[in-house]
PLY file of the C-alpha trace (Angstrom):
ply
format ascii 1.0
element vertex 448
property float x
property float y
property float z
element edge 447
property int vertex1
property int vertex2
end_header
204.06 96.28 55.64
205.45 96.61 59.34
208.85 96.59 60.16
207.98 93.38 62.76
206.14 91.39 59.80
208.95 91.51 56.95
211.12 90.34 60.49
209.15 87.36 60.79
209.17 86.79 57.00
212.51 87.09 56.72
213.21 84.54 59.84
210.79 82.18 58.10
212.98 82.71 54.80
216.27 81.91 56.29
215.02 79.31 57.74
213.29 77.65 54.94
216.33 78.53 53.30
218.71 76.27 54.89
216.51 73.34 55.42
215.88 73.62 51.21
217.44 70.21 50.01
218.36 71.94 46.88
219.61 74.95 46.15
216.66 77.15 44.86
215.07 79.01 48.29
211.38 77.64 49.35
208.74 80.13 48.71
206.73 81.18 52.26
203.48 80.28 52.23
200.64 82.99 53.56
199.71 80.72 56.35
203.47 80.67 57.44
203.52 84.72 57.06
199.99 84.42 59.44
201.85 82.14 62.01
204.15 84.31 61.86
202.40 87.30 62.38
200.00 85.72 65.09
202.94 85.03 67.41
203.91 88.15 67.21
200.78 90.17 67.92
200.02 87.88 70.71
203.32 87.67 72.40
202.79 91.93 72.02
199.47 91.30 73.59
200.52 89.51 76.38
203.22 91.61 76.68
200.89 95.26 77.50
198.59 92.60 79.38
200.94 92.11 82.26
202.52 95.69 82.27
199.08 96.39 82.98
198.01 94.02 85.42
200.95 91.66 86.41
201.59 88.25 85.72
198.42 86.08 86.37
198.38 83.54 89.40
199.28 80.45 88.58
195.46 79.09 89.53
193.99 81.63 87.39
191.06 79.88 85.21
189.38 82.89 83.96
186.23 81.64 85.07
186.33 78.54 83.04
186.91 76.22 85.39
183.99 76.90 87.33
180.96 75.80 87.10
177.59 78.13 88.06
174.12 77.47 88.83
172.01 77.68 85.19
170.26 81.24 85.44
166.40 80.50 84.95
163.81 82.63 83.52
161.55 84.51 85.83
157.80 83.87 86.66
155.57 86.33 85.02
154.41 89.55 86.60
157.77 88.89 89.02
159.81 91.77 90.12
163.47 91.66 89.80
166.06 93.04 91.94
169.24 94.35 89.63
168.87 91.05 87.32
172.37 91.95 85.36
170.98 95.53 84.34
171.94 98.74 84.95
169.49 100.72 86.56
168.68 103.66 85.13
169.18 107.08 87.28
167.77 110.60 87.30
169.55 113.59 85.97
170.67 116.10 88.52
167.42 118.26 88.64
165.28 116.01 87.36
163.09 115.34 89.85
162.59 119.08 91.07
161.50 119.93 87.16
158.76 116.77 86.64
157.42 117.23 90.08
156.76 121.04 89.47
154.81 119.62 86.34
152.65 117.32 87.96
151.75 120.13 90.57
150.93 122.68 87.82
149.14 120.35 84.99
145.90 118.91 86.46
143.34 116.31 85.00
143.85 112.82 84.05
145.20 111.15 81.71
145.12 107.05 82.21
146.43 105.58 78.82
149.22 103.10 79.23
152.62 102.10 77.45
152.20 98.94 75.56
155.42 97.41 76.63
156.20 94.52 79.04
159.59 95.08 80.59
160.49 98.20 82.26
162.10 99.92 85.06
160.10 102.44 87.54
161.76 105.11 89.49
160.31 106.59 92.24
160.81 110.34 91.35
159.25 112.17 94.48
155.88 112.35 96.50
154.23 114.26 98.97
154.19 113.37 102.63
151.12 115.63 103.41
147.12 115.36 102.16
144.48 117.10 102.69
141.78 115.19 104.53
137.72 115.77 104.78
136.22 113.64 107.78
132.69 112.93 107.15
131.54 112.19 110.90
128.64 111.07 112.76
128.09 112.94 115.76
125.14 113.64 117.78
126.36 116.17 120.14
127.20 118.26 117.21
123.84 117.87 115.66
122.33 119.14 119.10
124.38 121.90 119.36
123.46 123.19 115.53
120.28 121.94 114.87
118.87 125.49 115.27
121.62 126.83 112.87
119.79 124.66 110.23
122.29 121.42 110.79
119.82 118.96 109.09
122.16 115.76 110.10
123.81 114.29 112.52
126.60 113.53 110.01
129.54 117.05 109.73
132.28 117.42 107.68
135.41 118.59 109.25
139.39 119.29 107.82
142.83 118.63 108.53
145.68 117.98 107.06
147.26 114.64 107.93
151.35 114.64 107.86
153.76 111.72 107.26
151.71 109.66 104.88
153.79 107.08 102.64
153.27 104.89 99.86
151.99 101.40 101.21
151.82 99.42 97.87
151.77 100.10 94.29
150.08 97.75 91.79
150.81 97.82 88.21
148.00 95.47 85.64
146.42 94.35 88.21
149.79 92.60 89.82
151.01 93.41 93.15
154.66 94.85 92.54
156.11 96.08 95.91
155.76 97.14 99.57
156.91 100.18 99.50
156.15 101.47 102.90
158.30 104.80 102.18
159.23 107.58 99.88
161.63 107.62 98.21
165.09 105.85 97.20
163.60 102.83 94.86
164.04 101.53 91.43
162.43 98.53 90.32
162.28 95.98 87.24
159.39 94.96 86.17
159.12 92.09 83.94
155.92 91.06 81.78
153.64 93.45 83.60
152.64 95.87 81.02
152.65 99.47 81.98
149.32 100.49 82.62
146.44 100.36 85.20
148.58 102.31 88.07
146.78 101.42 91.69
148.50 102.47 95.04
147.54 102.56 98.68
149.05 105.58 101.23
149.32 104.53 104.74
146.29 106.43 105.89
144.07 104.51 104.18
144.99 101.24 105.52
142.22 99.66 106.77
140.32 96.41 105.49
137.11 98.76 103.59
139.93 101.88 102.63
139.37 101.96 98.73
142.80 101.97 97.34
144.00 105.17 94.92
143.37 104.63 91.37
143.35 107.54 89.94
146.97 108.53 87.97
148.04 110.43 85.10
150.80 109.41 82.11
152.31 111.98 80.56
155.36 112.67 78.51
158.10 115.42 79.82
160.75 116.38 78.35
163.64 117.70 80.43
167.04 119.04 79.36
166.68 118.30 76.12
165.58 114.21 76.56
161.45 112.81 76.25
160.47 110.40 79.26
157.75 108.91 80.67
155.83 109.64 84.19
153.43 108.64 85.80
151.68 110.43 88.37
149.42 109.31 91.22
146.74 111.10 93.14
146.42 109.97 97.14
142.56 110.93 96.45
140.95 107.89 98.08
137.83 107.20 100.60
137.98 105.29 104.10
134.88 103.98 104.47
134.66 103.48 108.31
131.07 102.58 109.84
127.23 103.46 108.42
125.19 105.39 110.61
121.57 106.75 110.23
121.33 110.20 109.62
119.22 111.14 111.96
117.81 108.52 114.40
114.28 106.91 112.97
114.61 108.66 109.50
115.66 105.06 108.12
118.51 107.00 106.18
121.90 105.68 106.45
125.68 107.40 105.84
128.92 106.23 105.46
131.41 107.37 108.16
134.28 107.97 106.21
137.39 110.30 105.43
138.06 111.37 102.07
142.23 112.22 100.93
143.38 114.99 98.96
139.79 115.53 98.43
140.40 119.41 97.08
143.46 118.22 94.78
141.80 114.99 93.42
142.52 116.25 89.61
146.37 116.52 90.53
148.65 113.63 90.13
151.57 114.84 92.72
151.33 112.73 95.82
153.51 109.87 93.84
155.22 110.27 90.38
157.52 107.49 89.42
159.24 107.32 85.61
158.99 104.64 83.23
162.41 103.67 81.45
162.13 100.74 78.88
164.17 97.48 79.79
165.41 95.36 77.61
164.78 91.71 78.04
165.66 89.43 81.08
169.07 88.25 80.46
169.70 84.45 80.52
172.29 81.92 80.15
175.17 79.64 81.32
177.53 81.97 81.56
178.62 85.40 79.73
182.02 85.86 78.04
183.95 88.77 77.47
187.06 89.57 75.07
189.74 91.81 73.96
190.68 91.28 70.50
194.71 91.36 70.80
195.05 95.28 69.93
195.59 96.87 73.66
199.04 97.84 73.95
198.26 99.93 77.36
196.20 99.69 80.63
193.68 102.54 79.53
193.19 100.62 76.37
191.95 97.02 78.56
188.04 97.53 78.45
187.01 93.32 77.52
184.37 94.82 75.37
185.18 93.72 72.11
182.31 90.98 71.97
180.24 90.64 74.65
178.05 87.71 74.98
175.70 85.20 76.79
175.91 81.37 75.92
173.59 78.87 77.13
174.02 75.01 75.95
171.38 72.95 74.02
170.77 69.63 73.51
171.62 70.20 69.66
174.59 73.02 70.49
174.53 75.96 71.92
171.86 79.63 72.05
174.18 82.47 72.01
172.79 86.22 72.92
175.23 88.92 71.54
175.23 91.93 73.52
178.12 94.35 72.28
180.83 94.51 70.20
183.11 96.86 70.98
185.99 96.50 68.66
186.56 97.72 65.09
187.94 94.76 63.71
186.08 91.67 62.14
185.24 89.02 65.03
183.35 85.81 64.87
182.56 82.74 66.94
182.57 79.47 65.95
185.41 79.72 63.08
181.84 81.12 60.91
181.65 83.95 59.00
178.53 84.39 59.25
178.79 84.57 62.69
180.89 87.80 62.54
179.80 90.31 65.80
179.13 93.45 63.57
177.39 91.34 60.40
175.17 90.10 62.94
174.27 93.52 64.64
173.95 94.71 60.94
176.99 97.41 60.93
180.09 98.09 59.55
182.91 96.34 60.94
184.35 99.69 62.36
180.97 101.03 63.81
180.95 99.86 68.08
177.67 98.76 69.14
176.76 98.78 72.35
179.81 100.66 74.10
179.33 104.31 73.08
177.02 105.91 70.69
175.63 103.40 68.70
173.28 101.02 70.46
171.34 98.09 68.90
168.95 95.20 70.71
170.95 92.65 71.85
170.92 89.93 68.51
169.52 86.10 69.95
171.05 82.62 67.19
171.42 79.23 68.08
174.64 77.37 66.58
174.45 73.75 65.96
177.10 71.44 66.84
179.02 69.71 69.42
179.21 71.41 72.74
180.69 70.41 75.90
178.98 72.05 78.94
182.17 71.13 81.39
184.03 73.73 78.98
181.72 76.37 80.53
181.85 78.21 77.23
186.12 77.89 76.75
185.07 75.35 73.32
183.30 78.06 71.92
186.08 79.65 69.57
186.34 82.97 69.24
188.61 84.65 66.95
189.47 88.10 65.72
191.00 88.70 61.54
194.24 90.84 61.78
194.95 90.24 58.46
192.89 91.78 55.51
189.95 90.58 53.84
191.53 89.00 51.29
194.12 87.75 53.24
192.57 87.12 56.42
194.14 85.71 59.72
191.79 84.62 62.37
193.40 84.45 65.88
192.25 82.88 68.60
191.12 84.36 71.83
192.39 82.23 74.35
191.98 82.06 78.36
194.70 79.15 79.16
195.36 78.33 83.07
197.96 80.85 84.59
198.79 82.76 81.58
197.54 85.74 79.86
194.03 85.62 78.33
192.46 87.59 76.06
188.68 86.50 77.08
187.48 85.51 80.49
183.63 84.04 81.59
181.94 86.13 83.85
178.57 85.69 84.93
175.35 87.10 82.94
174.82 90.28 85.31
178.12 91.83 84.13
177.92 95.48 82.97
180.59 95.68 80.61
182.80 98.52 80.08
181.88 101.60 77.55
184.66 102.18 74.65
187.76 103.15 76.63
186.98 103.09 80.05
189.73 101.05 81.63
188.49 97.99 83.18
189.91 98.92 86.76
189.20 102.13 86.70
185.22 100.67 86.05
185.22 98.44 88.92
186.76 100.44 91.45
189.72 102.59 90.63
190.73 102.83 94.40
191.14 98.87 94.62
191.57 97.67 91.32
189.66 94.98 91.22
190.58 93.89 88.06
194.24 93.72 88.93
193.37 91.80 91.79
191.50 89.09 89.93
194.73 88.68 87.60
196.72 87.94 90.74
194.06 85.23 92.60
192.90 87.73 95.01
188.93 87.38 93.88
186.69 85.18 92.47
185.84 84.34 88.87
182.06 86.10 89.71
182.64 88.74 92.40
185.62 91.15 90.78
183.63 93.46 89.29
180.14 93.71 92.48
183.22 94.82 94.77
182.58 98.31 95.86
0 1
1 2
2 3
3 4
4 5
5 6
6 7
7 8
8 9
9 10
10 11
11 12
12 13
13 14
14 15
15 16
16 17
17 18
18 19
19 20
20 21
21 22
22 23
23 24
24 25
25 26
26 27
27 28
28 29
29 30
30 31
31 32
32 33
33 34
34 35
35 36
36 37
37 38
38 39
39 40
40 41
41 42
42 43
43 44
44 45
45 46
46 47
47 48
48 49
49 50
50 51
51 52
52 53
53 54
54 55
55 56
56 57
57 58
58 59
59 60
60 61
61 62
62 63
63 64
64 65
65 66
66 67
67 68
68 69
69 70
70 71
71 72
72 73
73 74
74 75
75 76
76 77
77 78
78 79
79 80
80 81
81 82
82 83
83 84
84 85
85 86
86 87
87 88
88 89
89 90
90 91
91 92
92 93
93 94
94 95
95 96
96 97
97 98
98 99
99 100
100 101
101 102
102 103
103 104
104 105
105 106
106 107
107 108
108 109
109 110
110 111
111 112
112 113
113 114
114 115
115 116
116 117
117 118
118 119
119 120
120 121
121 122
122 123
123 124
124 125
125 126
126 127
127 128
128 129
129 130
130 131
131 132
132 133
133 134
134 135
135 136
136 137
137 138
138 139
139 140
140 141
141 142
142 143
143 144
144 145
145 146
146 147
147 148
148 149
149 150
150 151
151 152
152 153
153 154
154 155
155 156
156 157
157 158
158 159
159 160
160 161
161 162
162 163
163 164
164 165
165 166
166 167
167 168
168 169
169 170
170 171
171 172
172 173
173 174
174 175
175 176
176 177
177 178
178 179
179 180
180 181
181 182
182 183
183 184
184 185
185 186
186 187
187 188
188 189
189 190
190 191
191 192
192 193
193 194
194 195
195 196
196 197
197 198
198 199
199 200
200 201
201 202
202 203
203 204
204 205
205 206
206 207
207 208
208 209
209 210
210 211
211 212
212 213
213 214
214 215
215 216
216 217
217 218
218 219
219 220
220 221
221 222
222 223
223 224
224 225
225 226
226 227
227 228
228 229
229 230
230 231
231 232
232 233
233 234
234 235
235 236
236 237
237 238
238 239
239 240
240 241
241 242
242 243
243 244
244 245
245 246
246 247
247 248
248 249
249 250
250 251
251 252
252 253
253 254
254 255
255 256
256 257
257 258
258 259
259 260
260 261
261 262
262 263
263 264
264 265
265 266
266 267
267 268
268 269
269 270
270 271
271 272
272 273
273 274
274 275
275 276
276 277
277 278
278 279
279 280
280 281
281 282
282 283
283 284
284 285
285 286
286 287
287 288
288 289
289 290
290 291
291 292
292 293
293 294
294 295
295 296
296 297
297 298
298 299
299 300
300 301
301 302
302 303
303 304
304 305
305 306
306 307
307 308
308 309
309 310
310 311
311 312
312 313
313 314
314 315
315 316
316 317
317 318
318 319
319 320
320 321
321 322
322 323
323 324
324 325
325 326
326 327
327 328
328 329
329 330
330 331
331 332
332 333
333 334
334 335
335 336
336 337
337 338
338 339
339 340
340 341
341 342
342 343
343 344
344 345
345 346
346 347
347 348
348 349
349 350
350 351
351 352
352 353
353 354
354 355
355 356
356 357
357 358
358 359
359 360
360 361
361 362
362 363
363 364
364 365
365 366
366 367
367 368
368 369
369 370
370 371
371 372
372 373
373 374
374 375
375 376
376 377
377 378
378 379
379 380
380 381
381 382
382 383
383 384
384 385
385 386
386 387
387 388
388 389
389 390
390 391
391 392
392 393
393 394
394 395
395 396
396 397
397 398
398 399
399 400
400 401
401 402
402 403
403 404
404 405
405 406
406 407
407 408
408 409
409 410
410 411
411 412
412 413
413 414
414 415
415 416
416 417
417 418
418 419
419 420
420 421
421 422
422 423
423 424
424 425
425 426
426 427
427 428
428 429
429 430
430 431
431 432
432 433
433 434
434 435
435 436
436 437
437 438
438 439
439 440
440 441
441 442
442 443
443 444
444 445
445 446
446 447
């Protein structure tokens, strides 16, 4: 047993000692040796807390005093802009390695990924196709009829710089105006990944048949599968109909044809296809430390990590990570326990480092008060054993240390030790500035 709990049993002991009205001494009770211990641990807590960060401003609600606009879910087939997810990135090299695959692997493959919610990342393109111009023109028929020119129609080639992406359809559903290369990552949300149509910005005109010819293939690069998908610019422009030669009652299409000797190659636009999970949504999102940080490096708010949203018969809760290793439940019910409910040990992390899970959706029935803003739904970490346990609650009271705080459902939360300044700008900390009044309860961590 620690030297700090037999302290605290012994105060309790001398005390209940001299208030005994006889002379035999009272015997302490577990739930004084708990009380005991959970003044301790938290005056500890709060303690490291302001070493780290300074003694909160006086105003300082933790976010629970403020009430937000209730986050509502998306049309279908609507494209999000950073919706509280971390976009995913390319690897240093990436982009060089699949674009050298796309330019060496020819023919098509068009099956699609059976999934609804995804990110795309434009990966790279080409700026330059080849063109074949199939033109009327009767002063070039005169001048080669006696080479054996048997139309008035010729074909002639060029290659046409600068040409962009003008708009990319995925299913059928038009995602984005591109008008570049380059630089973009989207969200997609219930458009399933398939049925890739695009337009460049030569072929802009009203009758320009749009590209819909692309390629899905799976690459693997530095040791990790992905997804691609590559587009060909091969495309017609269909511009006027002319007869071929005049009184033969046979009529061409004017028209220039893209990329027309690379059609089988899928290079002019490759973009990759990361998995999403699904749309966050909510009232608010909660964060907590579960009283064991005794430095600043040790402050991540990762411990549980969840959305709440309230019902008319209590309150939906979305549990996103739980970063701590001890046991930690909401709603004073075991069998709402963080790691129970991700279906792990209690010292396994989910969600913060190596072990990931899908986020775990349960609705708890009760009495809710939305003016709380999610403060009256208890959370509490066991520091005592399992046979013994002693639930604690995590508490955000006005102007005083907390050991949770609301934030709003597009937080990215910290990974497993990554100090919680240091995440949202080291140079500033932002966190430290929060403490002290200096942003608000939403904006602390999108600084920077």
């Amino acid at each position: 047993m620690k030297k700090y709990l037999m302290t605290g049993i012994a105060a309790i002991a001398m005390c209940a000692a001299f208030t005994s009205c006889s002379k035999d001494v009272e015997t302490v009770s577990q739930e004084q040796i708990n009380q005991a211990n959970a003044q301790k641990i938290v005056a500890d807590y709060e303690a490291a807390f302001i070493k780290a960060f300074g003694q909160p401003a006086a105003s300082q609600d933790w976010g629970f005093g403020i009430n937000a606009t209730r986050s509502t879910e998306k049309e279908d087939h609507t494209l999000l802009k950073d919706f509280g997810l971390v976009k995913p990135t390319l690897k240093e090299g990436e982009a060089a390695y699949v674009m050298n695959w796309f330019r060496t692997n020819p023919d098509e493959n068009s099956v699609g990924l059976d999934i609804t919610k995804f990110f795309i990342i434009y990966v790279g393109g080409n700026s330059t196709v080849n063109i074949k111009k199939h033109d009327w023109d009767g002063n070039w028929y005169n001048n080669n009829k006696n080479n054996g020119a048997t139309s008035n129609f010729h074909d002639t080639y060029l290659t046409n710089q600068n040409v962009v992406l003008d708009y990319l359809h995925i299913n059928g559903e038009h995602i984005l105006d591109w008008n570049a290369n380059g630089g973009v990552t989207e969200y997609v949300y219930n458009s399933k990944a398939d049925n890739f149509r695009a337009r460049n910005s030569y072929l802009t005109n009203a009758e320009s048949l749009t590209t819909t010819k692309w390629k899905l293939a799976k690459i693997t690069y530095n040791g990790e599968e992905g997804w691609y998908v590559g587009l060909s610019a091969y495309g017609k422009k269909q511009i006027e109909s002319h007869e071929t030669l005049p009184g033969s009652g046979v009529y061409e299409d004017r028209a220039d044809y893209t990329d027309y000797d690379r059609e089988n190659y899928y290079d002019d636009w490759v973009f990759k296809i990361v998995p999403a999970e699904a749309v966050p949504s909510g009232d608010g999102c909660i964060i907590a430390e579960d009283l064991s940080a005794e430095e600043s490096s040790d402050f991540d708010f990762n411990d549980v990590v969840f959305n709440y949203k309230y019902t008319s018969t209590g309150v939906d809760i979305t549990l996103r990570a739980a970063g701590g290793t001890l046991p930690l439940r909401l709603a004073g019910n075991d069998a709402y326990e963080v790691h129970k409910l991700f279906g792990v040990e209690t010292n396994v992390m989910v969600n913060t480092g190596l072990v990931s899970k899908d986020p775990v959706s349960f609705s708890i029935t009760g009495t809710f008060d939305s003016t709380k803003n999610g403060d009256d739904i208890l959370v509490e970490v066991n520091k005592g054993t399992k046979e013994n346990p002693n639930w604690i609650p995590l508490t955000a009271v006005k102007g005083r240390v907390a050991s949770k705080v609301r934030v709003d459902i597009d937080y990215n939360w910290c990974a497993e030790r990554e100090d919680i300044d240091d995440k949202y700008c080291a140079e500033h900390d932002h966190f430290t500035e929060y403490v002290n009044g200096q942003h608000a309860w939403n904006t602390w961590y999108k600084q920077d």
